[in-house]
C-alpha positions in Angstrom: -47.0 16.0 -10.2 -48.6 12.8 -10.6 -50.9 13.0 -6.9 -52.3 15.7 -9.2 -53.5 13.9 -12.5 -56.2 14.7 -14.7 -58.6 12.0 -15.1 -58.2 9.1 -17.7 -59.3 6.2 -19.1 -58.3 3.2 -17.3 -56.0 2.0 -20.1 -54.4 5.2 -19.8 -53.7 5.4 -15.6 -52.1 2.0 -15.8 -49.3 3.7 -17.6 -48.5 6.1 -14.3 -47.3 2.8 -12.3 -44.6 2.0 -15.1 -40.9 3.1 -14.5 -40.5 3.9 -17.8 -41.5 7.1 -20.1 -44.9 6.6 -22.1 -46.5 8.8 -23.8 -49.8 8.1 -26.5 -50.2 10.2 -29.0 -53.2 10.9 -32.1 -53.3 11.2 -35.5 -52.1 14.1 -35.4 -48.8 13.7 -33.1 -50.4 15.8 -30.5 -50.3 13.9 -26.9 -53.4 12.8 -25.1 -51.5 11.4 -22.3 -48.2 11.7 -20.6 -47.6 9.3 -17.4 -45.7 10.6 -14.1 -42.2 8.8 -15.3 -42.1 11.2 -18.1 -42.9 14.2 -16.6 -40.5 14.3 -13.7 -37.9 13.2 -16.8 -38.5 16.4 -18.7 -39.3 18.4 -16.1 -42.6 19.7 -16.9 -46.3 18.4 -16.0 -49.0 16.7 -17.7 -50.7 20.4 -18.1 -47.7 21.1 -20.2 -47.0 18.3 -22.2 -50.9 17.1 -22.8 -51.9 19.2 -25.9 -48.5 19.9 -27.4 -47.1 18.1 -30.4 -44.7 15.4 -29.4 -42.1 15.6 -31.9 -41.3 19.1 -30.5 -39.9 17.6 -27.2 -37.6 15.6 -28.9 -33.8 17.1 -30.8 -34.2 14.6 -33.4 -37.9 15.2 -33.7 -38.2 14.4 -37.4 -37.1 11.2 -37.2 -39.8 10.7 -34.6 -42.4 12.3 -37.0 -41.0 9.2 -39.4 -41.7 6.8 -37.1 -45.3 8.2 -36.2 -45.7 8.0 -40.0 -44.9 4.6 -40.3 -46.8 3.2 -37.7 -50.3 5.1 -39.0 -49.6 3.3 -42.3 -49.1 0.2 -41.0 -46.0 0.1 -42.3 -44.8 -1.9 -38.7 -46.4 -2.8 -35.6 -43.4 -1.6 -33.4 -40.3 0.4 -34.9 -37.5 1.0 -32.0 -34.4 3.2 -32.7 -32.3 5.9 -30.2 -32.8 9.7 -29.8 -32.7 12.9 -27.5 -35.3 13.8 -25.5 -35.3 17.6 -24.5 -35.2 18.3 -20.8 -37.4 21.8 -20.2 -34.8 24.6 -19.0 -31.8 22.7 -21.3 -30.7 19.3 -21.4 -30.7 16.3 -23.5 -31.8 12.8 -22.1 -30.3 9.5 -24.2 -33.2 7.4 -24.9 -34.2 4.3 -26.4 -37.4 5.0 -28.4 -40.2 2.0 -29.2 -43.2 3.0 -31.4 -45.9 0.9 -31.1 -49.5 0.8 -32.9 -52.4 0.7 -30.4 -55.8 -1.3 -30.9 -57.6 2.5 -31.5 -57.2 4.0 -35.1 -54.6 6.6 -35.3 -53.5 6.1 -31.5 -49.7 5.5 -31.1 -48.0 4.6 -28.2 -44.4 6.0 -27.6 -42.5 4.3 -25.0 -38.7 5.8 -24.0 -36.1 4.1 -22.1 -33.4 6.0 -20.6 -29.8 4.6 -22.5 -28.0 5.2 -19.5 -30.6 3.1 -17.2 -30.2 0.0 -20.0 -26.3 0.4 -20.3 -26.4 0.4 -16.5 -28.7 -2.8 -15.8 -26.0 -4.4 -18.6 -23.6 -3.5 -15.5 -25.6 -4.7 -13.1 -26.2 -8.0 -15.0 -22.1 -8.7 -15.7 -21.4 -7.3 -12.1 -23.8 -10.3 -10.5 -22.6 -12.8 -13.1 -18.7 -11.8 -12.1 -19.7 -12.2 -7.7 -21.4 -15.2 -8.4 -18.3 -16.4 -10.4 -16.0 -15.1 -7.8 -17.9 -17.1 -5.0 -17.1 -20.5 -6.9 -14.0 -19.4 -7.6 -13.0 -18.5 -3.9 -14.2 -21.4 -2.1 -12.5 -24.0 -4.5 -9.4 -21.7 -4.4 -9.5 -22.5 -0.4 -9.7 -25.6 -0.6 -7.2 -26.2 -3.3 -4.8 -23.7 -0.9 -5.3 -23.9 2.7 -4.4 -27.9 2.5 -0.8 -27.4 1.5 -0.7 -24.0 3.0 -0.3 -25.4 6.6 1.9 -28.2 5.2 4.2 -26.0 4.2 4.2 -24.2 7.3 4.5 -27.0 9.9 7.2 -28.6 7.5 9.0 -25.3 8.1 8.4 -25.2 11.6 9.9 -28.6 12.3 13.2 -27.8 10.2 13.5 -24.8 12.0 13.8 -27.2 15.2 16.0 -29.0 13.7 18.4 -26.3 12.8 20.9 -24.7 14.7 22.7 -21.7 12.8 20.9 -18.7 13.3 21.3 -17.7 9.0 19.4 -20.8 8.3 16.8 -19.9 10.6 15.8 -17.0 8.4 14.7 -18.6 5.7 12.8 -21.0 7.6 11.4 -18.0 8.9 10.8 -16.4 5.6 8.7 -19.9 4.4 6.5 -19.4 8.0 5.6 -15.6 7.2 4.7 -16.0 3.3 2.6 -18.8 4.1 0.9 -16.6 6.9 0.3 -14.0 4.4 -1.6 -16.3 2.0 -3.3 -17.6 4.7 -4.3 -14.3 5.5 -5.2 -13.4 1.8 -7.6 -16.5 1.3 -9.3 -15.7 4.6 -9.7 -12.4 3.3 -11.1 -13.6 0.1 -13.6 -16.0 1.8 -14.5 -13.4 4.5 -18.1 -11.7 2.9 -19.2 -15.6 2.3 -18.1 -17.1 5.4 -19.2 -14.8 8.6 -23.5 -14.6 9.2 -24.8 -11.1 8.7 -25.4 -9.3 11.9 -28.7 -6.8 10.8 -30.0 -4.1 12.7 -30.9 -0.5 12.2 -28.2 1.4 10.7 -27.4 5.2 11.0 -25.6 6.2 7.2 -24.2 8.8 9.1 -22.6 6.9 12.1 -21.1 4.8 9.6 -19.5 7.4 8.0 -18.1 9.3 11.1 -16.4 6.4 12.4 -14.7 5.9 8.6 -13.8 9.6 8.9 -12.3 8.9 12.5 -10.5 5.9 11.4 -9.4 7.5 8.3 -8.1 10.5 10.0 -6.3 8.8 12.7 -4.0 7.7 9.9 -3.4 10.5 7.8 -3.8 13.3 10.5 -2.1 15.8 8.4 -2.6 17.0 5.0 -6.0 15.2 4.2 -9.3 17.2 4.6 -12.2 14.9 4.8 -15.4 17.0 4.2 -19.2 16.2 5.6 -21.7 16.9 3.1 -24.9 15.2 4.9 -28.4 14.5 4.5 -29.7 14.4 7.7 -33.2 13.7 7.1 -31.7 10.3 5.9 -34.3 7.5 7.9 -32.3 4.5 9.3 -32.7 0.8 7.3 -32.0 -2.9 8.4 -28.5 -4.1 7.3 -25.2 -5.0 8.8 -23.6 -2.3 10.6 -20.0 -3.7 10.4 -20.2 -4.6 6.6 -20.9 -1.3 5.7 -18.5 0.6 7.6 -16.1 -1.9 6.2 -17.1 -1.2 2.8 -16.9 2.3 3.5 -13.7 2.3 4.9 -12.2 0.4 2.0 -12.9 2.8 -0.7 -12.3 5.9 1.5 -8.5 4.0 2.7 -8.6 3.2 -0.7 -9.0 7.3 -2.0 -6.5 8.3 0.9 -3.8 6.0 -0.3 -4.1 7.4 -3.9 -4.3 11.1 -2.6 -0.5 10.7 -1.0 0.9 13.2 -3.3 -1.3 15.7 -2.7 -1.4 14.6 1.5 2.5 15.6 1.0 1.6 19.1 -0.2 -1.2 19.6 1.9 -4.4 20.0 -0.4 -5.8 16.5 -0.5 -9.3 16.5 0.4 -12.5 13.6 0.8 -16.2 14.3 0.5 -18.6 12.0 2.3 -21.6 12.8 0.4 -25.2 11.3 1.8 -28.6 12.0 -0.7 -32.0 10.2 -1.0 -33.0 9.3 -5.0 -36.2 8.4 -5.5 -37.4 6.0 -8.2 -34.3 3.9 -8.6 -33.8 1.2 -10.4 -31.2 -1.6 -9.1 -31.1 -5.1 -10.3 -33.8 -4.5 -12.4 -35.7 -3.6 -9.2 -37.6 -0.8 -8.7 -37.9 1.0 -5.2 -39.6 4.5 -4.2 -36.4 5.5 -2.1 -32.6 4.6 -2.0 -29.8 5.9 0.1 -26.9 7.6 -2.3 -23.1 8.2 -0.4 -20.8 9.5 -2.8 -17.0 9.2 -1.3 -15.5 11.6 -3.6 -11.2 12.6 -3.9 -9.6 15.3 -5.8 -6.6 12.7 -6.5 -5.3 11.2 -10.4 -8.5 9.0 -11.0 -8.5 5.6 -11.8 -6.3 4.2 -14.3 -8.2 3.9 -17.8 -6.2 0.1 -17.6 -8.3 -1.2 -14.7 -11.4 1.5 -14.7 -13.7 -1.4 -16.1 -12.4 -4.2 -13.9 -11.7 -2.0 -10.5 -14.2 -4.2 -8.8 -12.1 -7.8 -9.7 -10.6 -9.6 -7.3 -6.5 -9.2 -7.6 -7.1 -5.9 -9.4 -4.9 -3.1 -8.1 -3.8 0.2 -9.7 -1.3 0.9 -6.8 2.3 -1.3 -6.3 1.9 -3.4 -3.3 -2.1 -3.5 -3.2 -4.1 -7.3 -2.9 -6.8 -5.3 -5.0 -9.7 -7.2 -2.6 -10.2 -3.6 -1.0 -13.5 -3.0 -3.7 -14.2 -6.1 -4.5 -15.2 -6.4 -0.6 -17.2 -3.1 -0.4 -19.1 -4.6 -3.3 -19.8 -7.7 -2.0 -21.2 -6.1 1.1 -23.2 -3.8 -0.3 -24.7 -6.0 -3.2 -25.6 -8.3 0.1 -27.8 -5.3 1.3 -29.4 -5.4 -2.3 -27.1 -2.0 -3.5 -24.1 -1.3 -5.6 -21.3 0.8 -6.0 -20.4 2.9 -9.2 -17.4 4.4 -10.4 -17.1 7.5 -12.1 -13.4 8.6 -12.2 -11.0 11.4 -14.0 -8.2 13.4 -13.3 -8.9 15.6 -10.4 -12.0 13.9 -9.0 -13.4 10.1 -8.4 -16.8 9.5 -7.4 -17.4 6.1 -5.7 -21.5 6.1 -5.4 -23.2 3.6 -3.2 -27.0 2.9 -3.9 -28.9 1.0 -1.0 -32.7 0.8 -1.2 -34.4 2.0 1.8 -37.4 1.4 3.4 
């Protein structure tokens, strides 16, 4: 829609490289100018929203007319509350409303932000803070570890030299393999922050077939895992390794919690591959980004652990490290993504933004 604009002022086309919805209206409420972000929201062009009284696209539109009232009498320079804009052919879009007086008598600026994008770049925001925490956290928990780790093991190795019945032995044994196990859970820990980044061009969809192999190899019976690609999907620079790691945890992950429905034979995984366009991530705008969706028909994420599913030592499942997502996150926030959770009974969405090129 927007390669086709009618001609405006200069003040005005500024407003069409903004992510967010803007719209200026007259004394009258009717618009003068709609930019591109808010026509693709609403699903109409500027042909049909230039014209038309603005107040009319909203549910709530009298309490818009308020705020238009308000800001001709210079009763506020900027007035901000939240409403429902009216997607054309049904629909309501949360949004975050700001009213602002212009320099021109009687013309008003309307600018909407999406409540969904702000509660999401909140995510975002606590989702960095919580990696960057967890970085500190792991390296000092290595070093604070590791150290008496292999004390404890060479301690137990030189007793068990020293021993002679084979019942004592055990235990000794016992000390050497939980002390190998922690070994193995700080490395795991330390892994994403440890090991260079090997980047090349990466095909989405050769990452997910080996997955699917991988994954299938394992539960060969009773698990359907289901293609659902976007071919036309260009390749992008990253580490080819990382991702099918991260892809592989949260797919092993969505197998493990499908097992009673693997025992009866209905279990199923989609692997899911789209393009968005306009995407916001990190407060970061870019024209494309690669979408994978691994989705399950299993129980859904415990409501107990939903909000912290992506925390180190967080596991809904008896036995689990619960590093498995906190992992895939790590490697995909290192490719400038993230995943997102969307989980009830009957189907969990895992969706994994990386920008492309």
């Amino acid at each position: 829609m927007a390669a086709l604009r009618r001609p405006h002022p200069a003040r005005f086309q500024a407003f069409d490289l903004l992510a967010t919805m803007v719209a200026v209206v007259g004394p009258d409420g009717i618009v003068i100018f709609a930019n591109a972000a808010l026509e693709d929201a609403v699903g109409l062009s500027w042909r049909s929203i230039e014209g038309t009284v603005l107040r009319n696209h909203f549910a709530d539109g009298d309490e818009l007319q308020l705020a238009l009232d308000g800001a001709r009498g210079n009763h506020f320079a900027a007035l901000r509350y939240d409403g429902h804009l009216v997607r054309h052919g049904g629909g309501l879009i949360p949004v975050h409303v700001i009213v602002a007086q212009t320099e021109r008598a009687g013309q008003i600026i309307v600018e909407l932000l999406p409540l969904e994008q702000q509660a999401r770049q909140d995510r975002e925001e606590r989702l960095a803070d919580h990696t960057r925490a967890n970085k500190e956290l792991f390296r000092n928990l290595a070093h604070e570890i590791k150290n008496p780790l292999g004390g404890i093991r060479g301690a137990a190795q030189l007793l068990e030299m020293e021993i002679e019945g084979r019942e004592l032995r055990e235990y000794t044994q016992v000390i050497i393999h939980e002390a190998d196990r922690l070994q193995l859970l700080v490395d795991r820990l330390l892994a994403p922050h440890r090991h260079a980044r090997m980047v090349g061009d990466v095909n989405i969809h050769e990452v997910c077939e080996r997955v699917r192999s991988l994954v299938l190899a394992e539960f060969p019976r009773g698990l359907r895992v289901v293609r659902d690609y976007d071919t036309s999907i260009p390749e992008f620079r990253g580490d080819r390794e990382q991702l099918i790691q991260a892809v592989l945890n949260i797919v092993h992950n969505a197998a493990q919690a499908l097992a009673e429905r693997i025992a009866r034979g209905d279990a199923e995984i989609v692997l899911c591959t789209r393009v968005q366009r306009q995407v916001t991530i990190g407060k970061q705008r870019y024209r494309l980004a690669l979408e994978l969706h691994v989705i399950d028909n299993g129980p859904g994420v415990p409501e107990s652990i939903k909000e912290r599913v992506f925390f180190p030592l967080v596991s809904g499942r008896d036995g689990g490290t619960g590093l498995g997502l906190t992992l895939a996150q790590t490697f995909v926030q290192q490719h400038h993504g993230l995943i997102e959770l969307d989980s009830r009974p009957g189907r969990t969405d895992f969706s994994i933004l990386i920008p492309l090129p």
